[in-house]
Backbone bond lengths (Angstrom), bond angles and torsions (degrees), N, CA, C in turn:
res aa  C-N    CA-C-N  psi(-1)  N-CA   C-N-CA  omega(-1)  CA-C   N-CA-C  phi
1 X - - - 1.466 - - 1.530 111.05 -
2 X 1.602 116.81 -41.15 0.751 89.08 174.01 2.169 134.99 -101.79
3 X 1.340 90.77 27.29 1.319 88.45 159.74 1.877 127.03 -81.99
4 X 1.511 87.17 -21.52 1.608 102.67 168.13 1.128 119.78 -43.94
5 X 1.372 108.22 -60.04 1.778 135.27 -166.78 1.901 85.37 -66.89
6 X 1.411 146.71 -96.04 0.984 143.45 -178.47 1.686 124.75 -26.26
7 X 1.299 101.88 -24.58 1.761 112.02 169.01 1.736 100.75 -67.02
8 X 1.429 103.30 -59.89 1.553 119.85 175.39 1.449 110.60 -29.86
9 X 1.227 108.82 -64.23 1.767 121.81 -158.80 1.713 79.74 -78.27
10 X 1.212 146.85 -77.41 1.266 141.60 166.90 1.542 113.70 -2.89
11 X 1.381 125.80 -67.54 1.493 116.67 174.52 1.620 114.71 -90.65
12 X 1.061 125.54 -2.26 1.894 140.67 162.88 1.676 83.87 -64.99
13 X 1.114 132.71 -83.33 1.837 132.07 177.66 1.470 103.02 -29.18
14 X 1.058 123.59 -42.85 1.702 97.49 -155.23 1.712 93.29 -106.33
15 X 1.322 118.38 -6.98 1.585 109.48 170.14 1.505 99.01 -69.66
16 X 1.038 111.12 -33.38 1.586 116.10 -170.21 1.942 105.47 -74.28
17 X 0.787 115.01 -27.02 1.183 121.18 -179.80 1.879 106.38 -93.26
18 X 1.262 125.24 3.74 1.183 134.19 146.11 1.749 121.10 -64.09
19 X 1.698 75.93 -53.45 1.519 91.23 -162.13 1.197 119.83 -46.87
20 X 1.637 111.05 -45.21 1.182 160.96 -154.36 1.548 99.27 -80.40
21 X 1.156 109.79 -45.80 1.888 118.10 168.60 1.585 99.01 -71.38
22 X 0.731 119.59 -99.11 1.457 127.17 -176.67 1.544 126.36 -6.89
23 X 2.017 91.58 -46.39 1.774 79.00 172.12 1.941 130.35 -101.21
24 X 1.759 80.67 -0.62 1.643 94.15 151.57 1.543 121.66 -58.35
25 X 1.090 132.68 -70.51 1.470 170.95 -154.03 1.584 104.17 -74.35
26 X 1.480 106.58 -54.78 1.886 93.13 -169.60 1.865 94.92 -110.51
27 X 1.215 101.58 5.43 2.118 85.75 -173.07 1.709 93.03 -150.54
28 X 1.500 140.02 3.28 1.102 108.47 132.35 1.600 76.65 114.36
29 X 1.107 140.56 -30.04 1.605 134.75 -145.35 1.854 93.61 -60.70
30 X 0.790 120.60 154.12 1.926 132.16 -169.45 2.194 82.31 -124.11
31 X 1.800 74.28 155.53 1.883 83.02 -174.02 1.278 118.67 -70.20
32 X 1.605 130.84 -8.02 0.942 142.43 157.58 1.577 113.56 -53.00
33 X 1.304 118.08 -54.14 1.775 110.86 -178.23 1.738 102.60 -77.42
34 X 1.113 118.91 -4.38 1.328 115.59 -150.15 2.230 90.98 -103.34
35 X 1.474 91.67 -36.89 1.801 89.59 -179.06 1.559 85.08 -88.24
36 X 1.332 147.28 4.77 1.538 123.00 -174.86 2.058 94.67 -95.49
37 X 1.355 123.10 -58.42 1.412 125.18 175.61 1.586 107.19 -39.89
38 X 1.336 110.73 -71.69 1.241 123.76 -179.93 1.919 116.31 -38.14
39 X 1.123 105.39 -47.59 1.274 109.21 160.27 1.625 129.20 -86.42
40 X 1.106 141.84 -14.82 0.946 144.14 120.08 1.549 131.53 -33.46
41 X 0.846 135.21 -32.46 1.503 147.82 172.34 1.640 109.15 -78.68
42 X 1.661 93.50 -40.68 1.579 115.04 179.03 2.008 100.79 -56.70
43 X 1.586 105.01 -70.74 0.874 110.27 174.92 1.655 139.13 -42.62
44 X 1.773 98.23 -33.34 1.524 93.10 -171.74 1.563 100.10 -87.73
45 X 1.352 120.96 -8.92 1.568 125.84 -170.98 1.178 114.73 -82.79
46 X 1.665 117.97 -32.12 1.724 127.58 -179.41 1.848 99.13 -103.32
47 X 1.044 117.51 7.93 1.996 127.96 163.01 1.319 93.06 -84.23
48 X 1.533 142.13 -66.02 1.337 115.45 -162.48 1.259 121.25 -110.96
49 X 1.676 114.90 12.29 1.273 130.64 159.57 1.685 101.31 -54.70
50 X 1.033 123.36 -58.62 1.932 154.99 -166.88 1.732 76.93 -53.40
51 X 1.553 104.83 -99.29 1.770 111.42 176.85 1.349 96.53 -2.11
52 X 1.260 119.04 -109.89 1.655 139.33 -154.86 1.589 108.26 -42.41
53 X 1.186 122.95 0.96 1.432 127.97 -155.39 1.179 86.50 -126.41
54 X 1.466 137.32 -39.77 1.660 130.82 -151.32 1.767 121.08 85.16
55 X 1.280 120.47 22.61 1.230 124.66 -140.66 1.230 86.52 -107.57
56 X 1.625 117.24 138.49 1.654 113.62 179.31 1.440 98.65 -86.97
57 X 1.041 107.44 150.01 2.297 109.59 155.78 1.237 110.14 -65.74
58 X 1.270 115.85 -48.60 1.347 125.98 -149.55 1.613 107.01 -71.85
59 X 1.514 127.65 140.64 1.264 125.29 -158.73 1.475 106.76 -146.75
60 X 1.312 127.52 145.31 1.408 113.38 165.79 1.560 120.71 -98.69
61 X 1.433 105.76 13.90 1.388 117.60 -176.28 1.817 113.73 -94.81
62 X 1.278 99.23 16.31 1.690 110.74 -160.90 1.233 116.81 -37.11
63 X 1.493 98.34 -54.11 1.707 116.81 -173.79 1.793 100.93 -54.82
64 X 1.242 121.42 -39.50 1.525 119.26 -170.26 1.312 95.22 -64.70
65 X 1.439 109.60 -77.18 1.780 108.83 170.85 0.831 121.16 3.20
66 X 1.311 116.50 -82.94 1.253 121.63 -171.59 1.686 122.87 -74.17
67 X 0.937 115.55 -16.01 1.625 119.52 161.70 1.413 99.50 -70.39
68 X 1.233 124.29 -63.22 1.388 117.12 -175.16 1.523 113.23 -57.24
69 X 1.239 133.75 -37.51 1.592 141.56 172.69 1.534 101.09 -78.42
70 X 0.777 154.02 58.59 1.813 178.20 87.97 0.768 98.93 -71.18
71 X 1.469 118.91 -82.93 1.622 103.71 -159.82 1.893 115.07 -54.59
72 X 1.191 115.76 -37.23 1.676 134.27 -174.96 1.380 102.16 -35.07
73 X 1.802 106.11 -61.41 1.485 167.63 -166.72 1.884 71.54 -31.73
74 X 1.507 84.00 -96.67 1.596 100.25 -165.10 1.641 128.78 -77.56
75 X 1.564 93.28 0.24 1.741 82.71 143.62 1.348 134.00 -113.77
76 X 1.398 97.79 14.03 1.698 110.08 147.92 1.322 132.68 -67.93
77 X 1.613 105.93 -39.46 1.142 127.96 -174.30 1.497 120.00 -66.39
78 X 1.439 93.22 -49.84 2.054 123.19 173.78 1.859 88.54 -62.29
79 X 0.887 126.59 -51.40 1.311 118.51 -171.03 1.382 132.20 -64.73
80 X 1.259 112.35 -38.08 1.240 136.73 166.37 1.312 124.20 -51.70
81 X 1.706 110.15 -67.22 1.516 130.12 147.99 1.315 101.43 -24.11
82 X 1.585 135.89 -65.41 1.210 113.40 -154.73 1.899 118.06 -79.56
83 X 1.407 85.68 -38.36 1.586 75.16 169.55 1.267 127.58 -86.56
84 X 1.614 126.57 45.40 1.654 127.82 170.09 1.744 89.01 -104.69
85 X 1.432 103.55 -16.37 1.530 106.33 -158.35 1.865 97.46 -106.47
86 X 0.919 133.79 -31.42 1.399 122.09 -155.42 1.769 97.79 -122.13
87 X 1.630 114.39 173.98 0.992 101.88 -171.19 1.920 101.12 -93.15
88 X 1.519 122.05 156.35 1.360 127.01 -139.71 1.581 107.29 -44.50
89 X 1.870 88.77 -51.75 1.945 102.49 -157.95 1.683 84.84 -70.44
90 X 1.265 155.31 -11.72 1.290 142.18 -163.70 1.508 104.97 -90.33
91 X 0.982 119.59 -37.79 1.549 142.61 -177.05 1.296 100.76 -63.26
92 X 1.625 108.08 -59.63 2.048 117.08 -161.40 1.845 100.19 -69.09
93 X 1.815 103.59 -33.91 1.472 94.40 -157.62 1.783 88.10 -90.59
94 X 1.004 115.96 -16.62 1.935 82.60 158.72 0.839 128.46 -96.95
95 X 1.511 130.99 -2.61 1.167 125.55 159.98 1.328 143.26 -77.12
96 X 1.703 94.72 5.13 1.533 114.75 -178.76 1.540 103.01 -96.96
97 X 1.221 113.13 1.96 1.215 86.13 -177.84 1.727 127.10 -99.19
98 X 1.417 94.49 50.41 1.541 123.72 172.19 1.401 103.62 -53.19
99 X 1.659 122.27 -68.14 1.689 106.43 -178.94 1.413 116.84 -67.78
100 X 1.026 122.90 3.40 1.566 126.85 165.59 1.736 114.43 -76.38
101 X 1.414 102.15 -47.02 1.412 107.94 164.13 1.370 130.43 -59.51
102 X 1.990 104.46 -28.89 1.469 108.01 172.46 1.044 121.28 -50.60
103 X 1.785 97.09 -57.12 1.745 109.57 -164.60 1.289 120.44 -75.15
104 X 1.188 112.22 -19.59 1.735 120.81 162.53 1.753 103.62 -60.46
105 X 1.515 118.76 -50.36 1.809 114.55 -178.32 1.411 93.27 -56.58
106 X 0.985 145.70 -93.65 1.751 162.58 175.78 1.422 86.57 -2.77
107 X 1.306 111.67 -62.43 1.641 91.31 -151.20 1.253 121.90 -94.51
108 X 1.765 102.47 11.10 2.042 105.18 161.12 1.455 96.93 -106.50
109 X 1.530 142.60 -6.79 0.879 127.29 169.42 1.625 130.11 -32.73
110 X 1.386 127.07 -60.08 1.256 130.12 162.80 1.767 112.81 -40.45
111 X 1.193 116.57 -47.97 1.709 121.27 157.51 1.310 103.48 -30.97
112 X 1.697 107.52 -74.96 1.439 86.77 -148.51 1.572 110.58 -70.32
113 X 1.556 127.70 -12.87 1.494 126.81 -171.42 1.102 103.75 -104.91
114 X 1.550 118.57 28.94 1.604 129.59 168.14 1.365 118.55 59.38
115 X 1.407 95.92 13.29 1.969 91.10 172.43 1.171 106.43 -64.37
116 X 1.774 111.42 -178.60 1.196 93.50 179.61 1.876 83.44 -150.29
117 X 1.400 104.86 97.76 1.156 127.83 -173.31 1.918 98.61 -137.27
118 X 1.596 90.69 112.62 1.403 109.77 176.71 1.912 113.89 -48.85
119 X 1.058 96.47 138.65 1.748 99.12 157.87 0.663 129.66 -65.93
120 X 1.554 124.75 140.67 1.557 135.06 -175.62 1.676 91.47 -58.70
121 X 1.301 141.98 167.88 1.027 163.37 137.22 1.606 121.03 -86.57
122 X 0.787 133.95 -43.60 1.313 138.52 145.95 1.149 104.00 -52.76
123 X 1.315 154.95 -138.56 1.318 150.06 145.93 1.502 101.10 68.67
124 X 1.674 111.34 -79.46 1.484 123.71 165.35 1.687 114.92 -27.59
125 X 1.485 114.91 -70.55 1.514 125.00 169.42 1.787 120.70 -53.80
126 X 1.147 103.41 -21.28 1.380 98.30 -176.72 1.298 99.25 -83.82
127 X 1.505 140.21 -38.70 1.787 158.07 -162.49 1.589 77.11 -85.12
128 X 1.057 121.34 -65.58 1.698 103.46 -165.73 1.600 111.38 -68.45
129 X 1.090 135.64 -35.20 1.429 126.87 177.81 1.353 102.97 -74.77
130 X 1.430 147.84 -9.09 1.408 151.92 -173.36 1.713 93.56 -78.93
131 X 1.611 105.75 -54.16 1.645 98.34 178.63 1.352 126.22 -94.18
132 X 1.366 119.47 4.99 1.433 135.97 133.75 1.651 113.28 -32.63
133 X 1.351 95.21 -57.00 1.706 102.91 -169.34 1.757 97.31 -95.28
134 X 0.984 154.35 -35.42 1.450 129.71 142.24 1.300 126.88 -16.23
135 X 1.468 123.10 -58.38 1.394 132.45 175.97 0.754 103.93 -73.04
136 X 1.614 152.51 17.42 1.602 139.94 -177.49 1.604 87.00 -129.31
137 X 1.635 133.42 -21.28 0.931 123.95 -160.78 1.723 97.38 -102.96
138 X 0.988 125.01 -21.92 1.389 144.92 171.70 0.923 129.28 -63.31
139 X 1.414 126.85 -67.35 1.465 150.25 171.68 1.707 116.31 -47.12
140 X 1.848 96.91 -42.34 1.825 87.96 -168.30 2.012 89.34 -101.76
141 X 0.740 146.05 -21.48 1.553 153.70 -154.42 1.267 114.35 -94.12
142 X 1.541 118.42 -50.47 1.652 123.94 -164.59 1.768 104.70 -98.72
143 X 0.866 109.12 102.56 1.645 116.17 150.76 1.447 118.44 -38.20
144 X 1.191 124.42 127.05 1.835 145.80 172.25 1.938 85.60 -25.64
145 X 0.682 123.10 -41.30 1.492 100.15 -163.20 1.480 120.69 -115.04
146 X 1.705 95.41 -5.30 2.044 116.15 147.89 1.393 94.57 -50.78
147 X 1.605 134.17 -64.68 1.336 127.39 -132.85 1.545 111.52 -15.99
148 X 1.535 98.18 -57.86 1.695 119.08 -159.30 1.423 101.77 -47.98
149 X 1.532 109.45 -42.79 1.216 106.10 -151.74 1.833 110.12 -90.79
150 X 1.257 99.09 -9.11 1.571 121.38 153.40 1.703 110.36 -53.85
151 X 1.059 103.29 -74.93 1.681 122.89 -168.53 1.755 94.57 -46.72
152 X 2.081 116.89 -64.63 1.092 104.16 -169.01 1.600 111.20 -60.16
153 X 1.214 148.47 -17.67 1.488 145.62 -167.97 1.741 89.11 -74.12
154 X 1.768 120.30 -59.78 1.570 117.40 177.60 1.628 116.07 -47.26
155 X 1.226 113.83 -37.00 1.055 106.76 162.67 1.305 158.42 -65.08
156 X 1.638 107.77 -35.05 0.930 168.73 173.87 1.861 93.71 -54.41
157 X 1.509 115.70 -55.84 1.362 118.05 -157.92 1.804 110.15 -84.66
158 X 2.175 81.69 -12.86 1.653 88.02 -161.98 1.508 86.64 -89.32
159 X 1.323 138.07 -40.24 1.553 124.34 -178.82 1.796 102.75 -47.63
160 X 0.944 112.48 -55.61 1.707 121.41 -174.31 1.340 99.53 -44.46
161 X 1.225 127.38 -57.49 1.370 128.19 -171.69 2.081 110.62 -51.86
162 X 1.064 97.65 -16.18 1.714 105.42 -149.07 1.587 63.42 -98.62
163 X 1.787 123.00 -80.35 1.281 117.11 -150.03 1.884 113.14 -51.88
164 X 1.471 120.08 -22.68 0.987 111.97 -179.67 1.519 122.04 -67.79
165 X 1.706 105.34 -17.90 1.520 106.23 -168.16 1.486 95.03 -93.20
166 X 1.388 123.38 -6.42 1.514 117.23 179.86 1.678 110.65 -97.87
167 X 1.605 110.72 7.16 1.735 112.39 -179.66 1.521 75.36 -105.39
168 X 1.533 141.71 -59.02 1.276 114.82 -157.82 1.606 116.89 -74.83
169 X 1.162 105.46 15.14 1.790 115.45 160.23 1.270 110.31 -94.49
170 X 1.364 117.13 -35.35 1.356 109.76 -168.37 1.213 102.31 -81.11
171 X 1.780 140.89 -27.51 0.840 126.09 168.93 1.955 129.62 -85.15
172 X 1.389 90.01 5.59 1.535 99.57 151.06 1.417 123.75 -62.02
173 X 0.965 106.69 -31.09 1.925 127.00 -153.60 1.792 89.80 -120.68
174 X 1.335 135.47 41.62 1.289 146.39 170.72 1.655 112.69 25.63
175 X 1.091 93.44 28.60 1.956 85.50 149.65 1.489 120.65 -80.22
176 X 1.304 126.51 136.55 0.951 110.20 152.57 1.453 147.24 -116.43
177 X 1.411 129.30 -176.90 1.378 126.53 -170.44 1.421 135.58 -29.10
178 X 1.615 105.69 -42.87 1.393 109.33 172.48 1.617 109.20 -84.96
179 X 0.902 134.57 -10.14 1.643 137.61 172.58 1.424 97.03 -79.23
180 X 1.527 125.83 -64.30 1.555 106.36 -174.18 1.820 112.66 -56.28
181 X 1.222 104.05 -49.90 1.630 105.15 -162.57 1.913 95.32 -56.22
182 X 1.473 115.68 -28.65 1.995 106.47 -176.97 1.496 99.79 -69.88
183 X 1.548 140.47 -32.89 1.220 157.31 172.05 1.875 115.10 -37.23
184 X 1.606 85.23 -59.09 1.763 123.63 177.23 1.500 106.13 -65.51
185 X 1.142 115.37 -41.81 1.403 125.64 -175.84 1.601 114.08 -76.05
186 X 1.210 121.64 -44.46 1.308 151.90 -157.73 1.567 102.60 -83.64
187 X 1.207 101.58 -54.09 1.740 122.30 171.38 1.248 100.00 -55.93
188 X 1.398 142.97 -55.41 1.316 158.61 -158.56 1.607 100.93 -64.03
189 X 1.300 113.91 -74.56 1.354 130.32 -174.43 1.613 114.21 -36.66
190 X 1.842 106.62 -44.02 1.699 116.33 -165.21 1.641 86.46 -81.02
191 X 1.135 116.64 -46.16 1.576 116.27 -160.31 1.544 110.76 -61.84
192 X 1.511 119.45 -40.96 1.379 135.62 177.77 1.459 105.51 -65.08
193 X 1.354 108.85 -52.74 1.732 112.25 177.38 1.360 103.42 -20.35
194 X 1.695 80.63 -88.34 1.743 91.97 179.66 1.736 135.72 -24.34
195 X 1.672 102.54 -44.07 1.176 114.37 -166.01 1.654 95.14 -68.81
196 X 1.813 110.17 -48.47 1.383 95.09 -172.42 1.122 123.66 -67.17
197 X 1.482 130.56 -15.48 1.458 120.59 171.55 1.514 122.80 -68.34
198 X 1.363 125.98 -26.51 1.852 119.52 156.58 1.327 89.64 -67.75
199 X 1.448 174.28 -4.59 1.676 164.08 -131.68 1.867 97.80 -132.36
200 X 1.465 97.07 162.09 1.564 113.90 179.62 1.413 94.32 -93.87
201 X 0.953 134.08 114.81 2.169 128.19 165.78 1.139 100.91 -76.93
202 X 1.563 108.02 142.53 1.342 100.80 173.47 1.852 102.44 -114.64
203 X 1.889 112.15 164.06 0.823 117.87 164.39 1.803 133.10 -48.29
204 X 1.345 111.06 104.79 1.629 117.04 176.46 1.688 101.75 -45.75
205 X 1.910 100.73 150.88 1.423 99.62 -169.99 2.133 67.74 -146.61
206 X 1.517 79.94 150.02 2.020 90.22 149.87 1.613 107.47 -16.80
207 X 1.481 99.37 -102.41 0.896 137.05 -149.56 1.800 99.31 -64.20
208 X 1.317 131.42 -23.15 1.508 118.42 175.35 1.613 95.01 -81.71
209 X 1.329 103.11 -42.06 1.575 93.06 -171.13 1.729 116.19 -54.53
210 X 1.285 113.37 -35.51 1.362 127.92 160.28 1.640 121.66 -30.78
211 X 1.309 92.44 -66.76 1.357 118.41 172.53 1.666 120.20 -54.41
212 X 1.548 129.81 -43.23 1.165 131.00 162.18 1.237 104.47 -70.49
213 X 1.331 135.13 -37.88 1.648 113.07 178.46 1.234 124.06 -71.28
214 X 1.394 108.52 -21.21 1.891 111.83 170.46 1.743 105.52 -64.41
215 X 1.826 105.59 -49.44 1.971 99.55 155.11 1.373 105.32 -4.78
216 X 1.507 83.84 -108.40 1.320 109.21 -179.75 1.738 139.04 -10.67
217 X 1.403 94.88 -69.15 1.646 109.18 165.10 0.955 104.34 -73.19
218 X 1.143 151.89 -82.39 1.511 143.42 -151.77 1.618 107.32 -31.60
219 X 1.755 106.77 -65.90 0.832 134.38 179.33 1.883 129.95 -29.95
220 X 2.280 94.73 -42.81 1.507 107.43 -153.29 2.176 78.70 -90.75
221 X 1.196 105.73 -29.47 1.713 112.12 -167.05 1.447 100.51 -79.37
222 X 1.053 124.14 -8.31 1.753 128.48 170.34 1.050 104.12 -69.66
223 X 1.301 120.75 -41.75 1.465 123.27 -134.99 1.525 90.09 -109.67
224 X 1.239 120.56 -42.52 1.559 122.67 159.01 1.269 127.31 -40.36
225 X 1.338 120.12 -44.70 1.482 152.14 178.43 1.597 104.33 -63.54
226 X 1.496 121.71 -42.83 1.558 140.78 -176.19 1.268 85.37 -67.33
227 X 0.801 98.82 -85.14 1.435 117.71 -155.87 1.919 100.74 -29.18
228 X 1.402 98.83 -89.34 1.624 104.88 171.53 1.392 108.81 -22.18
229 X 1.371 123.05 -51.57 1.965 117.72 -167.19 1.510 109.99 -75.77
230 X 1.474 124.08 -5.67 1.533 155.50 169.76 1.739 101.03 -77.70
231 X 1.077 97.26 -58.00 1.479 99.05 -172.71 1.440 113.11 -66.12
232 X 1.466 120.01 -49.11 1.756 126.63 -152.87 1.203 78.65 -97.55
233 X 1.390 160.08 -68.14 1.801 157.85 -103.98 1.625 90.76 -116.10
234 X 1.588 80.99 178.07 1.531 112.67 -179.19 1.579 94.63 -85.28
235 X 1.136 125.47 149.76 1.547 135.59 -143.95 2.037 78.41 -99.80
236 X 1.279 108.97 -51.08 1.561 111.63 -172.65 1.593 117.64 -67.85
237 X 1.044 105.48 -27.35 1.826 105.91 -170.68 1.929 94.26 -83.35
238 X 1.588 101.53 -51.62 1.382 114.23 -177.71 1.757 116.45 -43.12
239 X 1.682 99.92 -38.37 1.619 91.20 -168.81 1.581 97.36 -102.30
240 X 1.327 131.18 5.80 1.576 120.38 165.86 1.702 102.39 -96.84
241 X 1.418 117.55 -4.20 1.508 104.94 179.13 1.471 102.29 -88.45
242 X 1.683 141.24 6.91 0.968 141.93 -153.60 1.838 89.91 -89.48
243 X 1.640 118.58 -34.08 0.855 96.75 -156.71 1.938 103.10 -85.49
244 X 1.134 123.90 32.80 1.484 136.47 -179.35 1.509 85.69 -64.03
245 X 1.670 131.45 -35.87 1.234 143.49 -178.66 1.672 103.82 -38.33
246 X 1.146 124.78 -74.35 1.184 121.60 175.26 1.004 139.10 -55.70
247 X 1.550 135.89 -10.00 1.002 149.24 133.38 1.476 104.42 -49.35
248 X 1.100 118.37 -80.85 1.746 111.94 -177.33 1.458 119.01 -39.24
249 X 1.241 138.84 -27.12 1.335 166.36 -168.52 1.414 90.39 -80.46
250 X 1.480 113.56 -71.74 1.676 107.31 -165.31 1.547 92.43 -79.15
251 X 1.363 155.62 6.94 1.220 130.19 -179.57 2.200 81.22 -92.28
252 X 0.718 94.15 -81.47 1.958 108.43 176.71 1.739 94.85 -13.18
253 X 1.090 133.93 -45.76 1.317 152.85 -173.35 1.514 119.97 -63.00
254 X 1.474 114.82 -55.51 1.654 139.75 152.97 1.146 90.99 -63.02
255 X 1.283 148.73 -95.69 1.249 158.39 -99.69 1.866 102.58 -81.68
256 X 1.873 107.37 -57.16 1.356 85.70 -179.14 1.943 100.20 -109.89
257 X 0.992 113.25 -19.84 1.485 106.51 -164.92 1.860 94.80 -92.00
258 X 0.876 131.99 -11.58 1.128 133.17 174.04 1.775 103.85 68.18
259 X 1.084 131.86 54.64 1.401 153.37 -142.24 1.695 81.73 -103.45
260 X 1.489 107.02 135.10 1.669 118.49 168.10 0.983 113.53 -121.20
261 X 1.300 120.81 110.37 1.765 125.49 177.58 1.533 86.09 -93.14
262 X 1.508 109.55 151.86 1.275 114.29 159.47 1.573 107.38 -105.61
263 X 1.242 108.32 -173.58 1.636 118.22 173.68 1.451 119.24 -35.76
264 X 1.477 103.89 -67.13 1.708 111.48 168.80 0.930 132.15 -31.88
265 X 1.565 106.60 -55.84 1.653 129.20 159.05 1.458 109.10 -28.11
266 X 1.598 112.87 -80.31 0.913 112.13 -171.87 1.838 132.83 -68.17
267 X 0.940 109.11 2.77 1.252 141.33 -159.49 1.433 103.62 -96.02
268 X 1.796 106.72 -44.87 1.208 113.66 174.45 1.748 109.63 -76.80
269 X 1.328 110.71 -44.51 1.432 106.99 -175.07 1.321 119.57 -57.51
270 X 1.613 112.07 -16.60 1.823 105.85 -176.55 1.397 92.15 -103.10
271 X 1.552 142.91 -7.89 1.411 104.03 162.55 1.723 109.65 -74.81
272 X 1.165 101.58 -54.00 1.471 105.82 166.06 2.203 112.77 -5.61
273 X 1.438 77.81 -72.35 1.730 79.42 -171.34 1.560 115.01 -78.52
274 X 1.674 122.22 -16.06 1.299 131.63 159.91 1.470 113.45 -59.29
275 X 1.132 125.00 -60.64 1.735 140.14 156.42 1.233 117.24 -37.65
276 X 1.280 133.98 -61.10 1.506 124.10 158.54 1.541 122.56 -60.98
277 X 1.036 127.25 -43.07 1.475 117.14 171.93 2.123 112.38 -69.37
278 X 1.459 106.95 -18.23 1.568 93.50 167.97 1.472 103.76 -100.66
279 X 1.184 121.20 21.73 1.519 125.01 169.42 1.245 118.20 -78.94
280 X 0.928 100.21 -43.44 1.958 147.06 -177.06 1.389 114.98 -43.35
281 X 1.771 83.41 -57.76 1.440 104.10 -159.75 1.390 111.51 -80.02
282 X 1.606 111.72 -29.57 1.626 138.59 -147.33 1.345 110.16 -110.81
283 X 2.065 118.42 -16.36 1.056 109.71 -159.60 1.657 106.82 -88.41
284 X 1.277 118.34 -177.17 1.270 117.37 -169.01 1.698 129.82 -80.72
285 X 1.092 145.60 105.02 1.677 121.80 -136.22 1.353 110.47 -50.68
286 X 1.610 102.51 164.21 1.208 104.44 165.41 2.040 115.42 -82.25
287 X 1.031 129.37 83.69 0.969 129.65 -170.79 2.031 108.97 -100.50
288 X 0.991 123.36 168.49 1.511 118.77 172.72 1.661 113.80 -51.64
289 X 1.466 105.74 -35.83 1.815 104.84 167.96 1.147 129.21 -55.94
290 X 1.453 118.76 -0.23 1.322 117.36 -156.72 2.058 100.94 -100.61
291 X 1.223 98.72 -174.01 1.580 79.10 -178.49 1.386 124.35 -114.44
292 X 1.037 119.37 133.67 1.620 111.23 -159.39 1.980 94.37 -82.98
293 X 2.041 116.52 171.59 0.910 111.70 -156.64 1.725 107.60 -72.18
294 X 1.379 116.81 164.35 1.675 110.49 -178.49 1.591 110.63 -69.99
295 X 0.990 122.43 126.96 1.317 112.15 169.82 1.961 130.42 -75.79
């Protein structure tokens, strides 16, 4: 069952990453209005989730929060950006490569606290065939003036990687899920403000407004969906079925934009998702030794 629920949140992501095309592309919205709705929707949905639950807001973990909702912040933001610009599955499959970024932190950790605990070798090959398949996904796909929008999706996966190791602290320290994600949301809204006031706004229509609320929802029921397939599943099968995403991405991809990966392309996207799922498998546990994010 619960690989179901993680299939769910898997195609809940890539509707959202429609959405997310669409209201770039036909109504003009910039990633600034696009992380402010989206988080807003986020926000008012995990406000009376909390209500109906009994759930306080109030936290003494603030300062983490909010380090962790920055980092969230802007690899939402990096993410977003990239897919108004690239074609869908090119966007999702570098931006997944968040547990690739984990197991690379984990596995200089002993480096940086001067242990002196050898590298996996395996581990090593799986991080190197991951950017094997970057450069295959890069090279034939992104246009001279994609680059950026290449780089922000790599980037994009490496903030995620950082913010994920700062939710599994916070849920050391008994916060839980719907308190960080209102935090994430909340963070989103002040940060976007800002952004949209240097930004052009554009005029609301039906149909864009439509379009940011599918953002939004798609987006807040993904994450609901995660969460639950986190909770009931095996933590390992659950977070390599995430990348079912890219598949859904490149069908959404063919289907309306008529998007052409060639061989390379694709070639790159299955080491990509081969490399993160033996990342997965290979990386070092998450145990209390491990290192929580830098502040």
């Amino acid at each position: 069952m619960s690989a179901l629920w993680m299939l769910a949140a898997a195609f809940l992501f890539s509707v959202m990453g429609v959405c997310i095309k669409f209201a770039a592309s036909l109504y003009g919205y910039n990633t600034a209005e696009i992380v402010f709705y989206r988080s807003l929707i986020g926000l008012i949905t995990m406000w009376v989730w909390m209500r109906k639950q009994g759930e306080p807001i109030y936290t003494h973990n603030w300062s983490m929060h909010l380090h962790r909702s920055i980092l969230g912040v802007t690899a939402m933001a990096l993410f977003f950006a990239a897919i108004t610009q690239l074609p869908l599955a090119t966007a999702i499959a570098l931006s997944y490569t968040s547990p690739i970024w984990i197991a690379i932190i984990l596995a200089l950790a002993p480096l940086v606290r001067k242990r002196h605990r050898p590298p996996d070798e395996k581990l090593l090959i799986a991080v190197f065939i991951s950017f094997v398949g970057v450069i295959c996904l890069l090279q034939p796909t992104i246009e001279n003036n994609q680059l950026s929008s290449g780089l922000f999706a790599l980037l994009g996966g490496l903030m995620a990687a950082f913010a994920y190791l700062t939710v599994r602290e916070l849920g050391q320290r008994g916060e839980s899920e719907t308190r960080t994600v209102f935090y994430l949301s909340a963070v989103g809204i002040v940060a976007s403000t800002l952004w949209m006031s240097f930004s052009d706004l554009h005029t609301h229509t039906p149909n864009g407004i439509l379009l940011l609320s599918g953002v939004g929802i798609s987006a807040t029921l993904a994450q609901l969906a995660m969460t639950r397939a986190y909770r009931l599943g095996n933590t390992i099968l659950t977070a390599n079925l995430q990348y079912t995403g890219v598949v859904f991405s490149a069908f959404w991809g063919i289907l309306i934009w008529h998007d052409h990966l060639n061989i390379m392309s694709w070639i790159g996207i299955l080491l990509i998702i081969c490399s993160g799922i033996a990342s997965t498998l290979l990386r070092p546990p998450l145990t209390d030794d491990t290192p929580s994010t830098p502040t």
